[in-house]
OpenMM code with the backbone's topology and positions (N, CA, C; nanometers):
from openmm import Vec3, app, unit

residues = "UNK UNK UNK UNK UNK UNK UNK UNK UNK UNK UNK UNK UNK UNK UNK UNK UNK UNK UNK UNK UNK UNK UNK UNK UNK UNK UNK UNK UNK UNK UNK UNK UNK UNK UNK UNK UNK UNK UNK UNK UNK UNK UNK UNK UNK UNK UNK UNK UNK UNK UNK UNK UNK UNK UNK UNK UNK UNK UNK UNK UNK UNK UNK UNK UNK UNK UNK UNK UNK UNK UNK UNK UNK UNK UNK UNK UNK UNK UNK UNK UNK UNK UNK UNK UNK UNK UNK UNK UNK UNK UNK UNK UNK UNK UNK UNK UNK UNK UNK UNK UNK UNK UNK UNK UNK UNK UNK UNK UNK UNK UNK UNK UNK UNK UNK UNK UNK UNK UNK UNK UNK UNK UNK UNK UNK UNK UNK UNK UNK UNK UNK UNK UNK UNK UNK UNK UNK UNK UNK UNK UNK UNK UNK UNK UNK UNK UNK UNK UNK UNK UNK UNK UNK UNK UNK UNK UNK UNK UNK UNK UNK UNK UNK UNK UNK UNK UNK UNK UNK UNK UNK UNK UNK UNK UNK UNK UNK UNK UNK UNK UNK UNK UNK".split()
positions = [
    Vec3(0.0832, -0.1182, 0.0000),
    Vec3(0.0000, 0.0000, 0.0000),
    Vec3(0.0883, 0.1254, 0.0000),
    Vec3(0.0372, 0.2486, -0.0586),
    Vec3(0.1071, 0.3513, -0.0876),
    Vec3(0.1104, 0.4477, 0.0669),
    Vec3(0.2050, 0.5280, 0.0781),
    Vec3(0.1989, 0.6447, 0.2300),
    Vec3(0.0391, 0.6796, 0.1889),
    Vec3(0.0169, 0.7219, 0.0608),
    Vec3(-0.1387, 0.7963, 0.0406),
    Vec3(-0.2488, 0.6718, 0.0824),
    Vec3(-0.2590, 0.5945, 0.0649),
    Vec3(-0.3167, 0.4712, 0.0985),
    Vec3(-0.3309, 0.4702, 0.2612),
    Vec3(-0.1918, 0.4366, 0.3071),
    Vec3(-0.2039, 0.4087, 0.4553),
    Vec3(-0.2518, 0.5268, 0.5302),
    Vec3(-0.2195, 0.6558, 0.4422),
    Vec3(-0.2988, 0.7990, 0.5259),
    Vec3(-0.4700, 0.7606, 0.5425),
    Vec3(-0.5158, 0.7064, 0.4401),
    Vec3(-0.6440, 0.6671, 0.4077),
    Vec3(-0.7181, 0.6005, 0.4992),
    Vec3(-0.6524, 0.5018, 0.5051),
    Vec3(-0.7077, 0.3904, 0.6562),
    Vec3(-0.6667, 0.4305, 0.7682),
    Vec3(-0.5939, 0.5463, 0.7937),
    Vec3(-0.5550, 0.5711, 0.9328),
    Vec3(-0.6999, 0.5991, 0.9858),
    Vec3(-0.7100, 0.5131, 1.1698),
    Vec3(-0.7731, 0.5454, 1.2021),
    Vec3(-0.7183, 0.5641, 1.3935),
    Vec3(-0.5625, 0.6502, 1.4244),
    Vec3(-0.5431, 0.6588, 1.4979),
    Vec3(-0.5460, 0.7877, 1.5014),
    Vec3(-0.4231, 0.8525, 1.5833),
    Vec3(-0.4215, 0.9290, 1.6285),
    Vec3(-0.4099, 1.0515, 1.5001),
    Vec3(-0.4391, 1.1694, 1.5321),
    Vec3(-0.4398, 1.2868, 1.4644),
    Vec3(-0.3727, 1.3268, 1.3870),
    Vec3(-0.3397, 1.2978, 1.2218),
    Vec3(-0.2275, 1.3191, 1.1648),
    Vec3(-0.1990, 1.4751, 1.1100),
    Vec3(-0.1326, 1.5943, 1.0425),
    Vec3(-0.1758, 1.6612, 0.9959),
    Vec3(-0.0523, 1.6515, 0.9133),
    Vec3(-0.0805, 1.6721, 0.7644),
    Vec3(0.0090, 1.6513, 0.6518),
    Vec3(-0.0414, 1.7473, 0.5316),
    Vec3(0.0670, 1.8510, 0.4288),
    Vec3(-0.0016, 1.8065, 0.3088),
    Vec3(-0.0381, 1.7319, 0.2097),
    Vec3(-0.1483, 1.7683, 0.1303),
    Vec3(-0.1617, 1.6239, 0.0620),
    Vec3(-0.0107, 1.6147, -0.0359),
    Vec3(0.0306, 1.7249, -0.0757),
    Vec3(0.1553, 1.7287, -0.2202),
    Vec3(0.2109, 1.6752, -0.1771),
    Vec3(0.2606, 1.6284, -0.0021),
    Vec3(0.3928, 1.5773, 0.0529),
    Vec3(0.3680, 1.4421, -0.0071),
    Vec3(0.2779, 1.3496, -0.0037),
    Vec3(0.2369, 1.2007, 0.0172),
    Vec3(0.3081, 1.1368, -0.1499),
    Vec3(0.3230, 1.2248, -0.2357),
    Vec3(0.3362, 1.1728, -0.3644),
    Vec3(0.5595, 1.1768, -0.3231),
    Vec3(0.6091, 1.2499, -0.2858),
    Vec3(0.7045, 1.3043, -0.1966),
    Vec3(0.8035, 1.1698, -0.1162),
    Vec3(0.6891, 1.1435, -0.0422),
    Vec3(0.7445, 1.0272, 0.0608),
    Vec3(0.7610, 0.9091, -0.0458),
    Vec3(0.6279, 0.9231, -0.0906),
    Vec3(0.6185, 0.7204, -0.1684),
    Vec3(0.7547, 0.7554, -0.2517),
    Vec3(0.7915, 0.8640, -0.3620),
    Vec3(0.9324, 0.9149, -0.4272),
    Vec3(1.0607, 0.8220, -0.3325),
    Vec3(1.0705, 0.8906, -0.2367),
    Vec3(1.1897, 0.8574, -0.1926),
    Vec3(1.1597, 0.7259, -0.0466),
    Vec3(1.0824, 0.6898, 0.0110),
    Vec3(1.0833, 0.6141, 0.1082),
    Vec3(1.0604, 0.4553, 0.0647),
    Vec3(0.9868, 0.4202, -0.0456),
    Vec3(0.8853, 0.3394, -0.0841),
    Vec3(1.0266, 0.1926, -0.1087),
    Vec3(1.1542, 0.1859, -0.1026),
    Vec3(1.2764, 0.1206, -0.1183),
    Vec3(1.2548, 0.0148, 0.0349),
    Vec3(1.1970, 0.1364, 0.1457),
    Vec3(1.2410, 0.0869, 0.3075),
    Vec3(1.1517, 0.0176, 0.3327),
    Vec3(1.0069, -0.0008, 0.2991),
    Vec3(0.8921, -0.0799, 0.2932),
    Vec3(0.9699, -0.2352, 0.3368),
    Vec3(0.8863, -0.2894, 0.4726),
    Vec3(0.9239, -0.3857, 0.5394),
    Vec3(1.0786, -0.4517, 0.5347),
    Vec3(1.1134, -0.3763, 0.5577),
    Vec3(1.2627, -0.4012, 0.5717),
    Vec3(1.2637, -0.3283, 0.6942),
    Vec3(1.4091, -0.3292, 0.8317),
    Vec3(1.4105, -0.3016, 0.9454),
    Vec3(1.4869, -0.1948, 0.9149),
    Vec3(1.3829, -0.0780, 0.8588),
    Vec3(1.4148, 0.0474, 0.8886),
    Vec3(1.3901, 0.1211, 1.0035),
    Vec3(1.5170, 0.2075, 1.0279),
    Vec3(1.4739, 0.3359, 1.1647),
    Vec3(1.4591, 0.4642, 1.1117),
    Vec3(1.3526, 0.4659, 1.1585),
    Vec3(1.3531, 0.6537, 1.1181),
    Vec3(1.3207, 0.7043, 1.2495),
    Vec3(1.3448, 0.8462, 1.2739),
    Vec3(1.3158, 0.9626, 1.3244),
    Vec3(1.2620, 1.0481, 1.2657),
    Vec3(1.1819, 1.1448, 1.3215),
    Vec3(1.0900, 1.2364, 1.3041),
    Vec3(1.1292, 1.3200, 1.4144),
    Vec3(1.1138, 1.4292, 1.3613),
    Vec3(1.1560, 1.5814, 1.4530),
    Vec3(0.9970, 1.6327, 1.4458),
    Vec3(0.9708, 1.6438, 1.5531),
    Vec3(0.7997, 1.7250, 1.5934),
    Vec3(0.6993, 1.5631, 1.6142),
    Vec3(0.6329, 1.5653, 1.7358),
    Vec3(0.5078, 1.4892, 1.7178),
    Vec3(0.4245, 1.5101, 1.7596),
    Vec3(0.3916, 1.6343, 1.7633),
    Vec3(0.2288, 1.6845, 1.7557),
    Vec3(0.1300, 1.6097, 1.8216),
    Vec3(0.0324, 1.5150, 1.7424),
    Vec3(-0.0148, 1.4347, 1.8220),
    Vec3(0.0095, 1.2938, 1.8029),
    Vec3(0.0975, 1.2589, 1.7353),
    Vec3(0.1551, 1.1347, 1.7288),
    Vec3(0.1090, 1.0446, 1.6123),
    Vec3(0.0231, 1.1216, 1.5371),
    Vec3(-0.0258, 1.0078, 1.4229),
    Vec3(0.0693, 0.9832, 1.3261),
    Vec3(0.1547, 1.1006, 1.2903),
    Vec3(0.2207, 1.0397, 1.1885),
    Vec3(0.3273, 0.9405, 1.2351),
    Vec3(0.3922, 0.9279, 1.3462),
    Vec3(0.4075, 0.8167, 1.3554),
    Vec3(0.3499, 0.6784, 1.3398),
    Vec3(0.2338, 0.6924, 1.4097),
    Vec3(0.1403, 0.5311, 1.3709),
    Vec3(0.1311, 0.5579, 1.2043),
    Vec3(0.1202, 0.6456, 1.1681),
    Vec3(0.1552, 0.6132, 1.0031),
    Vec3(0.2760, 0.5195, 0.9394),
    Vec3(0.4069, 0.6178, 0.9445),
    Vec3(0.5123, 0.5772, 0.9704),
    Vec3(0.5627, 0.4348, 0.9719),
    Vec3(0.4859, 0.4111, 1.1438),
    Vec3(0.4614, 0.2147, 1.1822),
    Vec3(0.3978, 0.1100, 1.1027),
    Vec3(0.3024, 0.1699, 1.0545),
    Vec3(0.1802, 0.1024, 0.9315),
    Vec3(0.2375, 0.0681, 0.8149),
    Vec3(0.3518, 0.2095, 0.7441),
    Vec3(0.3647, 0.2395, 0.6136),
    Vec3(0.4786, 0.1316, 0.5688),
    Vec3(0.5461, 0.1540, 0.6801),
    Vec3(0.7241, 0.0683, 0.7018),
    Vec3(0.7018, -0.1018, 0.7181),
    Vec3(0.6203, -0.0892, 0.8288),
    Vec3(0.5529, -0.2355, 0.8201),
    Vec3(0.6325, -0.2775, 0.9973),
    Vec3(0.6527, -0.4148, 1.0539),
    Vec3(0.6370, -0.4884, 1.1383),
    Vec3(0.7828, -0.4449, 1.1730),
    Vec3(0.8655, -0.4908, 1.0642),
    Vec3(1.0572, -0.4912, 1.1075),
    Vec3(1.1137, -0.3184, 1.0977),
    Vec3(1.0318, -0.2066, 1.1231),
    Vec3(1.0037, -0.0611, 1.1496),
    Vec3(1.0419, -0.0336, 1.2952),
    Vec3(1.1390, 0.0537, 1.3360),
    Vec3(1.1985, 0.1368, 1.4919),
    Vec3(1.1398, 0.2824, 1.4188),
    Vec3(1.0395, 0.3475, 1.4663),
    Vec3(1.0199, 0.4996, 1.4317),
    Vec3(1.0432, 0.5577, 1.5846),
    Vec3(1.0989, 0.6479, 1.6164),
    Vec3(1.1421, 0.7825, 1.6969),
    Vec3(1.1101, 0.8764, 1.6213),
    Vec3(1.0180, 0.9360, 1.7381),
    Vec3(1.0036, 1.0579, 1.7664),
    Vec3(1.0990, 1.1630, 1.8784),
    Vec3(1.0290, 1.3107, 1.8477),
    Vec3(1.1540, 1.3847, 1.8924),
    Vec3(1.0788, 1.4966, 1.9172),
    Vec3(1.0232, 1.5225, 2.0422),
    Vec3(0.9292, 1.6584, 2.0744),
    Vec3(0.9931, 1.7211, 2.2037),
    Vec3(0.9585, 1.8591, 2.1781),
    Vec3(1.0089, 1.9713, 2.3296),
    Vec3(0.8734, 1.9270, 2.4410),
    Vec3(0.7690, 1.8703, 2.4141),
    Vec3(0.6760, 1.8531, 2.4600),
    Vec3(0.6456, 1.7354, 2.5519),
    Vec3(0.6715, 1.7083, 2.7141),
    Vec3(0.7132, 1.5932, 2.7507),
    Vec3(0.5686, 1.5048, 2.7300),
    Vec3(0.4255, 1.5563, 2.7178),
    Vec3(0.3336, 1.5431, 2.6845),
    Vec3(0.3302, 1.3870, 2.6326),
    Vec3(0.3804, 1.3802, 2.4898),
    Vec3(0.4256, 1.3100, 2.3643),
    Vec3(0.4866, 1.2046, 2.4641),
    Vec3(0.5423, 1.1783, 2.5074),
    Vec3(0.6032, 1.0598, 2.6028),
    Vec3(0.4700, 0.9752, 2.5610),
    Vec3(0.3599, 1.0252, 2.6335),
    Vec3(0.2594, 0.9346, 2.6154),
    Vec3(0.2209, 0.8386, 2.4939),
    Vec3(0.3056, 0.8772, 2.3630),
    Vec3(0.2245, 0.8079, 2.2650),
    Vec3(0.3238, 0.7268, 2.2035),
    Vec3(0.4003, 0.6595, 2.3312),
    Vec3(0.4380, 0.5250, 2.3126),
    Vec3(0.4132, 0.4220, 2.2733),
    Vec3(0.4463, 0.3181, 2.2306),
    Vec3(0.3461, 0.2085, 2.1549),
    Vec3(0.5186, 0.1285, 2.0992),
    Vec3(0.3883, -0.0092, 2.0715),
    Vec3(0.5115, -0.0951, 2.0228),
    Vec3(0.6082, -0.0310, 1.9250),
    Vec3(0.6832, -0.0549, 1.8663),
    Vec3(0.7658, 0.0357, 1.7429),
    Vec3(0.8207, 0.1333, 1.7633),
    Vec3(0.7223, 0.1881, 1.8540),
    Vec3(0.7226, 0.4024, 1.8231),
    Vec3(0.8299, 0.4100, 2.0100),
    Vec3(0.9042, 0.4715, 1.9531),
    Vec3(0.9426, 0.5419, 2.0978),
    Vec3(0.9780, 0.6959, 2.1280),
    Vec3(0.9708, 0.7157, 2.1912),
    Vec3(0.9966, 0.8990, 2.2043),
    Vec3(1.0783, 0.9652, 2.2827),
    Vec3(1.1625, 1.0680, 2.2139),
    Vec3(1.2774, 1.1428, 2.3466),
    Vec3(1.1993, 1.2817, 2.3436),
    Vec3(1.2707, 1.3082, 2.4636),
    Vec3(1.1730, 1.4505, 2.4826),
    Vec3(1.3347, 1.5114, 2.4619),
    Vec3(1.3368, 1.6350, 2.3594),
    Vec3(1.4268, 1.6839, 2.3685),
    Vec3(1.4381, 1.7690, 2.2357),
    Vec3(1.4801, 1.9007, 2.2659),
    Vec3(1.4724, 2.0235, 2.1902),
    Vec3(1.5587, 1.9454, 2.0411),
    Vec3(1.5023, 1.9875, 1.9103),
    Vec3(1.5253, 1.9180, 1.7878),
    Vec3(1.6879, 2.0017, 1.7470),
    Vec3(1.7203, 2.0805, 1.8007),
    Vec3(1.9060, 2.1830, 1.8282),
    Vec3(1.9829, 2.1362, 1.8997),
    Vec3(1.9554, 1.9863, 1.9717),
    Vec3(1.9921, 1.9822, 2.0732),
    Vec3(2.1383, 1.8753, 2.0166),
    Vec3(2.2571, 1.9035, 1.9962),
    Vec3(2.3646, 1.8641, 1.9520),
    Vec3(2.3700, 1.6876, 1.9830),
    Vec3(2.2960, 1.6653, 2.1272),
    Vec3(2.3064, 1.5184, 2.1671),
    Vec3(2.2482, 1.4565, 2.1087),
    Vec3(2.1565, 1.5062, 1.9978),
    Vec3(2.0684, 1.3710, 1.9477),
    Vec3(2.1502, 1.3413, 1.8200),
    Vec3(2.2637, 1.3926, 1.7995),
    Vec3(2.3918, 1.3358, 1.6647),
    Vec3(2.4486, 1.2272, 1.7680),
    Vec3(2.4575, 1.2170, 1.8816),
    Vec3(2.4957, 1.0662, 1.9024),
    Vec3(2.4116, 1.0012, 1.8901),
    Vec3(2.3287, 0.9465, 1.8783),
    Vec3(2.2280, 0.8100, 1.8535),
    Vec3(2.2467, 0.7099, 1.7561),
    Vec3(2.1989, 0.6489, 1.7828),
    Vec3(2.2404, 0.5335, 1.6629),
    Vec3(2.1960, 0.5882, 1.5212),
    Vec3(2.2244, 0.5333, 1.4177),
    Vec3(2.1923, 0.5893, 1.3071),
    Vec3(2.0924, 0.5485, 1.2511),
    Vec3(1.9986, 0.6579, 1.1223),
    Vec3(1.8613, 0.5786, 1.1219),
    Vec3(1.8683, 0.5783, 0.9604),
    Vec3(1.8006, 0.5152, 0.9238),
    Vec3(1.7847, 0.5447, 0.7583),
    Vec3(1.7171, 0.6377, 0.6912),
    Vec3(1.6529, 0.6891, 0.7765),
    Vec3(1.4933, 0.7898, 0.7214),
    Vec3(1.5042, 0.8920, 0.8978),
    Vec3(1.5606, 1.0509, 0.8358),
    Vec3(1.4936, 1.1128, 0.9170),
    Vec3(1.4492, 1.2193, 0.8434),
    Vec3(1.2733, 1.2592, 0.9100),
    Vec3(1.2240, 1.3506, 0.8784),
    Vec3(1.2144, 1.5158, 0.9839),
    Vec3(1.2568, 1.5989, 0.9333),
    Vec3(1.2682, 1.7089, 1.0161),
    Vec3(1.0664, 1.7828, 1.0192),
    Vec3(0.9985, 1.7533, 1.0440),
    Vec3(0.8724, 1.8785, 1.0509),
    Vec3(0.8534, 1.9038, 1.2434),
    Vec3(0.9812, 1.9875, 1.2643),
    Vec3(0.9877, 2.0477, 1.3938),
    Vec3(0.9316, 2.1814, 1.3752),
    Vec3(1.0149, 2.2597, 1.4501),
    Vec3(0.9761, 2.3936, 1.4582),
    Vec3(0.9142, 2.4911, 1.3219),
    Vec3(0.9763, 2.4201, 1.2017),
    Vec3(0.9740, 2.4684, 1.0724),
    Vec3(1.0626, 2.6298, 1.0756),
    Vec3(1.1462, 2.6539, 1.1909),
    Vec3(1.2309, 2.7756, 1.1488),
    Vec3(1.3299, 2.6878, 1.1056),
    Vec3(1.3654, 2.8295, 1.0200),
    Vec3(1.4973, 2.7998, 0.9446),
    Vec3(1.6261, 2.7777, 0.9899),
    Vec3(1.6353, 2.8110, 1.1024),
    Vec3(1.7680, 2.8433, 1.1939),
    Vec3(1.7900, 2.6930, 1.2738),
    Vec3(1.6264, 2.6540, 1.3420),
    Vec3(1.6455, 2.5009, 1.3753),
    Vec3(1.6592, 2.4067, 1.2826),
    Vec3(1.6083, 2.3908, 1.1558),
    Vec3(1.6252, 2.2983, 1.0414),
    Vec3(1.7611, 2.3040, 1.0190),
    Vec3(1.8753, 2.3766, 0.9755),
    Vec3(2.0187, 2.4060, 0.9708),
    Vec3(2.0489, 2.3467, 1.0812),
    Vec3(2.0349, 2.3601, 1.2152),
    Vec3(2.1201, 2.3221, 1.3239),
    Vec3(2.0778, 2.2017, 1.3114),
    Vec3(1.9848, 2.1130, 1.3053),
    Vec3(1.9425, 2.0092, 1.3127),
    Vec3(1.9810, 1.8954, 1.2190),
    Vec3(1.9858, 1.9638, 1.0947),
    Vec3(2.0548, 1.8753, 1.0101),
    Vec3(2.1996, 1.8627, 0.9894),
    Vec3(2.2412, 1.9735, 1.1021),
    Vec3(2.4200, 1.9611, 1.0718),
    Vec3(2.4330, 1.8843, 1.2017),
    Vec3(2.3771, 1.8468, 1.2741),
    Vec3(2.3620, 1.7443, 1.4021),
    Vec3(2.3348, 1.6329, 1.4048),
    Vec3(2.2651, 1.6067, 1.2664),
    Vec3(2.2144, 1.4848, 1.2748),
    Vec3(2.2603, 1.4207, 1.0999),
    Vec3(2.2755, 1.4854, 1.0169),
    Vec3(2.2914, 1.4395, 0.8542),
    Vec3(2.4041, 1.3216, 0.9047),
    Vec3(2.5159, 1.3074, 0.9771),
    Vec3(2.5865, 1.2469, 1.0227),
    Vec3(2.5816, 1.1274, 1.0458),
    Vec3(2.4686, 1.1067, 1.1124),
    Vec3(2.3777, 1.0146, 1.1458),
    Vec3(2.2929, 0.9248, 1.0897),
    Vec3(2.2470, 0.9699, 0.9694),
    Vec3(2.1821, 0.9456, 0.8535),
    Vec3(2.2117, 0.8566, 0.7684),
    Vec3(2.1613, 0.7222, 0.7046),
    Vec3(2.2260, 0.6121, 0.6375),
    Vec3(2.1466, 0.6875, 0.4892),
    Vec3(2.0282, 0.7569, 0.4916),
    Vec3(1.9734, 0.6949, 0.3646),
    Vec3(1.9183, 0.8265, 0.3115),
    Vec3(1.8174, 0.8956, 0.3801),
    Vec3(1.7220, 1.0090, 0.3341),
    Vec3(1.6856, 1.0807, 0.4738),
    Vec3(1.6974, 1.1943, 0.4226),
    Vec3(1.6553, 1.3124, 0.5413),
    Vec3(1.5798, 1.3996, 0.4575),
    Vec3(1.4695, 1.4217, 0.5279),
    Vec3(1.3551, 1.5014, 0.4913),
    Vec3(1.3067, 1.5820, 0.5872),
    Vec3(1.3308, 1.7507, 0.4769),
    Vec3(1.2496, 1.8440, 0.5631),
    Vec3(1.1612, 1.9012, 0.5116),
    Vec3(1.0564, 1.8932, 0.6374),
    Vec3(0.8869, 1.9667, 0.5848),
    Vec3(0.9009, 2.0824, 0.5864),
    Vec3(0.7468, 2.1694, 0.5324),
    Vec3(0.7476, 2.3474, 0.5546),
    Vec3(0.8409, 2.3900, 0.5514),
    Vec3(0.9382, 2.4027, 0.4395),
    Vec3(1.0375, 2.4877, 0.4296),
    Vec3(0.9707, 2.5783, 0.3754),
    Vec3(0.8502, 2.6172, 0.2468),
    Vec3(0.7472, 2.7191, 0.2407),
    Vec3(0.8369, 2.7975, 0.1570),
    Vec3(0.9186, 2.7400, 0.1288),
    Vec3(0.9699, 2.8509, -0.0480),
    Vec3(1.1026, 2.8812, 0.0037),
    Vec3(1.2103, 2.8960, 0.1424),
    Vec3(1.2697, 2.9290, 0.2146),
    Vec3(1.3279, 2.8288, 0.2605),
    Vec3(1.4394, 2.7952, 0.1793),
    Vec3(1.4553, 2.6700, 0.1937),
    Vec3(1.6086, 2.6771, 0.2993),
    Vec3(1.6350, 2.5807, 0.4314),
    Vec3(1.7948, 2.6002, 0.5162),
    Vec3(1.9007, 2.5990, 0.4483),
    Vec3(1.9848, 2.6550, 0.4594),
    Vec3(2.1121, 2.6147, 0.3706),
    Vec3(2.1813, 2.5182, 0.4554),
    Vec3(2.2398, 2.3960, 0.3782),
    Vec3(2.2324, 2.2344, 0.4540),
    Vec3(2.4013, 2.2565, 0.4376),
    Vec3(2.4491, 2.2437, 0.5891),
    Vec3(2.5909, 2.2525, 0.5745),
    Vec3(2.6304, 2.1201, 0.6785),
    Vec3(2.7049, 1.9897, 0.6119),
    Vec3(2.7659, 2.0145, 0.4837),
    Vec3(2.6674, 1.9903, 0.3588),
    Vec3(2.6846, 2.0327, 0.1990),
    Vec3(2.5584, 2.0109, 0.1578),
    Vec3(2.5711, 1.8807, 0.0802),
    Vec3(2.4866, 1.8252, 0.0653),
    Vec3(2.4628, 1.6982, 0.0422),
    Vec3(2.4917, 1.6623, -0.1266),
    Vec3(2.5176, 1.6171, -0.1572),
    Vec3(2.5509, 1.6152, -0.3221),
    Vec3(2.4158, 1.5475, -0.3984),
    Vec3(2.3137, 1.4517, -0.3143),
    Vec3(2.2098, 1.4324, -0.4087),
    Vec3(2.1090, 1.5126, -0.2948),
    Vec3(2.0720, 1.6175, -0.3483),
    Vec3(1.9552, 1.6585, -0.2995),
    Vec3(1.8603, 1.7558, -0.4027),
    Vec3(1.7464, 1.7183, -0.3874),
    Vec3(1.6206, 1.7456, -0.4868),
    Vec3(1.5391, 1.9173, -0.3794),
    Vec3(1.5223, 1.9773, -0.4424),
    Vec3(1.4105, 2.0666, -0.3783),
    Vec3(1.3031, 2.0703, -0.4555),
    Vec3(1.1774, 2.0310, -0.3806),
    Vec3(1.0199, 2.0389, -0.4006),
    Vec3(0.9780, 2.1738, -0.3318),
    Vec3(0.8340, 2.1890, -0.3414),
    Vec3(0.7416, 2.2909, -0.3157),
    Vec3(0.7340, 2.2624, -0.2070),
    Vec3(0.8130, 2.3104, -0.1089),
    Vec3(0.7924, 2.3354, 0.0554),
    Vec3(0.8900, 2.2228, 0.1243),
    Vec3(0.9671, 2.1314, -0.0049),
    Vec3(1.0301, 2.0234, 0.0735),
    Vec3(1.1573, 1.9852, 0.0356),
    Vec3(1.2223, 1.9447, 0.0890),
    Vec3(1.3832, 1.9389, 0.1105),
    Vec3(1.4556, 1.8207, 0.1182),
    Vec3(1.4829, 1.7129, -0.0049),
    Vec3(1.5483, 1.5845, 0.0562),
    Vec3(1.6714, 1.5798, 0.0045),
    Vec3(1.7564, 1.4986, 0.0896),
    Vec3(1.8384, 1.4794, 0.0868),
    Vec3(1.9016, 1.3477, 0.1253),
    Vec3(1.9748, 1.2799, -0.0116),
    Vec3(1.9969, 1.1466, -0.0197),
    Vec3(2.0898, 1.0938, 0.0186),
    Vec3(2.1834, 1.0320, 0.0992),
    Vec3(2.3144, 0.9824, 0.1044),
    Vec3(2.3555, 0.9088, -0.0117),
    Vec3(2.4378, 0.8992, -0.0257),
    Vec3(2.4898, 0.7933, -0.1834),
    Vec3(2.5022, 0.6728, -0.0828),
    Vec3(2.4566, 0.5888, -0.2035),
    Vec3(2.4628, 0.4518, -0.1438),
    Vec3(2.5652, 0.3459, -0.1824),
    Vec3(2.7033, 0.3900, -0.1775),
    Vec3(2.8116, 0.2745, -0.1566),
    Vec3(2.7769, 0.1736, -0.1113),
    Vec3(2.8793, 0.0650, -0.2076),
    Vec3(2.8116, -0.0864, -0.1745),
    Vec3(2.9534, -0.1422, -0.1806),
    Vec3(2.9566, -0.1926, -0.0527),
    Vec3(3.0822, -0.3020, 0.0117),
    Vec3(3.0384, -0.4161, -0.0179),
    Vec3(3.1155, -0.4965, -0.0807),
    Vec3(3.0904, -0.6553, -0.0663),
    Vec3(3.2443, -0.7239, -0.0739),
    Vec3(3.2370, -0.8584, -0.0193),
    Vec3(3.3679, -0.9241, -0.0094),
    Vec3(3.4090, -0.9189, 0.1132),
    Vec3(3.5246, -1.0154, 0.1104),
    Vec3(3.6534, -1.0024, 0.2612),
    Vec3(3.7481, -0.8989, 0.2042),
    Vec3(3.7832, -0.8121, 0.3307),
    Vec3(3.8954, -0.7418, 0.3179),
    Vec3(4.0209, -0.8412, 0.2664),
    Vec3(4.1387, -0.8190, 0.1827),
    Vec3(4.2540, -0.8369, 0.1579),
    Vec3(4.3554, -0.8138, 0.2588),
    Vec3(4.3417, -0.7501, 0.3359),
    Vec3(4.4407, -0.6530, 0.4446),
    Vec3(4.3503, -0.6053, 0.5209),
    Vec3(4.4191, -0.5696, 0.6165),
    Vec3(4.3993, -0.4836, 0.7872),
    Vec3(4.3065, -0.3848, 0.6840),
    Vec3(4.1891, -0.3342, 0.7791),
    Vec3(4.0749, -0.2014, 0.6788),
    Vec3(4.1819, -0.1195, 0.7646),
    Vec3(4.2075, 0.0221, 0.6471),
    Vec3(4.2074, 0.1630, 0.7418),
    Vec3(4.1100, 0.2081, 0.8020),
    Vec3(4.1032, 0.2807, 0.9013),
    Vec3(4.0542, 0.3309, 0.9633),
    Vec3(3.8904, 0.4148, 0.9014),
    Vec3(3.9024, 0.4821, 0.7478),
    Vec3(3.7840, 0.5282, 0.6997),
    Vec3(3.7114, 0.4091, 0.6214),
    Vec3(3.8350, 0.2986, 0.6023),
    Vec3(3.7463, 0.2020, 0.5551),
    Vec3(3.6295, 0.1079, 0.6479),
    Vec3(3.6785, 0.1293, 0.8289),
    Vec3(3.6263, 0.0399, 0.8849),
    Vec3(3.4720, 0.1558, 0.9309),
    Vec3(3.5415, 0.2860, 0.9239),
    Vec3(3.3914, 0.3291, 0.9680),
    Vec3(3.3038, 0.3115, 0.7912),
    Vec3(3.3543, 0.3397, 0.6972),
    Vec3(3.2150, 0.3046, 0.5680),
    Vec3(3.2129, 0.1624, 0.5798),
    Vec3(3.2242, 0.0302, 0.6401),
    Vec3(3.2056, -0.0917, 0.6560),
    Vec3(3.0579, -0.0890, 0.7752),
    Vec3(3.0961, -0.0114, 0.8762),
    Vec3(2.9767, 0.0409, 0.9536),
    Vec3(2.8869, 0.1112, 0.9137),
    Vec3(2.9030, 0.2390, 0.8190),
    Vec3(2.8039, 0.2388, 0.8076),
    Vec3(2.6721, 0.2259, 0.6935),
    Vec3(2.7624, 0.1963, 0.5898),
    Vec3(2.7018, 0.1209, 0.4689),
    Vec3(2.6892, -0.0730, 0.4801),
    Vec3(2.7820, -0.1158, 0.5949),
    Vec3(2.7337, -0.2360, 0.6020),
    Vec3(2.8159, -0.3364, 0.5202),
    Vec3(2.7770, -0.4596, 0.4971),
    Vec3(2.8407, -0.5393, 0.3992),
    Vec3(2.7078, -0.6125, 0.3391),
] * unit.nanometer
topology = app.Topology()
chain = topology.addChain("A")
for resn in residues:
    res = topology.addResidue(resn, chain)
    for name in ("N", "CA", "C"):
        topology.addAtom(name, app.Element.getBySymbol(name[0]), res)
């Protein structure tokens, strides 16, 4: 089923989206479909788009959320877990890394920049930011595949592909792209 699909049957919690985004997501997400993807989300409002998220990704799905609002704690659930903690906040670039993060936090420009230079790091696959509204962050460092849409902002990691036994001892940049592209 398509993100527009699973928006369709949602019958949890409160989602609020535009519709232009949904053609957007299925574009770039529609690869992670039941496979044990992690994403994060910056803002959860009232938590539906996560149970989206959980639905869309399927069963082998970790979605985090990320609200100033300790509120949101509450809309825990299998899959879904939540930090309470300002979306600038430099500590959330340590976390484990996710494949899919979406930024629709504050929608200023100043937090989208800090946020993605905190976290792009972090990032295996696609980072997406909402309501950028024509005003788009300048993404430092900037990403070499990135597309701009009408209000939206992605940005792709290249996807290097390791396969085989090493020959020799890895250097040191070889053992972190072994981590984080994998084998």
């Amino acid at each position: 089923m398509t993100v527009w699909g699973t928006f369709q049957n949602h019958t949890g919690r409160q989602i609020d989206k535009w519709r232009h985004y949904f053609a957007i997501y299925e574009t770039h997400f529609a690869r992670y479909r039941d496979k044990p993807v992690r994403v994060l989300e910056i803002g959860v409002d009232h938590g539906g788009s996560l149970q989206l998220w959980k639905a869309y990704f399927g069963k082998r799905a970790t979605i985090i959320g990320v609200d100033i609002d300790p509120r949101c704690k509450e809309y825990e659930e299998e899959q879904i877990g939540i930090l309470i903690a300002d979306q600038k906040n430099p500590a959330l670039g340590s976390l484990d890394p996710f494949d899919i993060i979406i930024d629709d936090g504050s929608h200023r420009i100043e937090d989208q920049e800090t946020a993605f230079q905190n976290l792009w790091p972090i990032c295996k696959g696609i980072y997406l930011i909402e309501d950028c509204h024509g005003i788009y962050p300048k993404l430092r460092p900037h990403p070499s595949l990135t597309k701009y849409y009408s209000w939206v902002v992605v940005c792709e990691r290249e996807q290097r592909m390791i396969k085989g036994i090493p020959s020799r001892e890895l250097r040191p940049d070889e053992v972190n792209a072994r981590n984080l592209y994998g084998v």
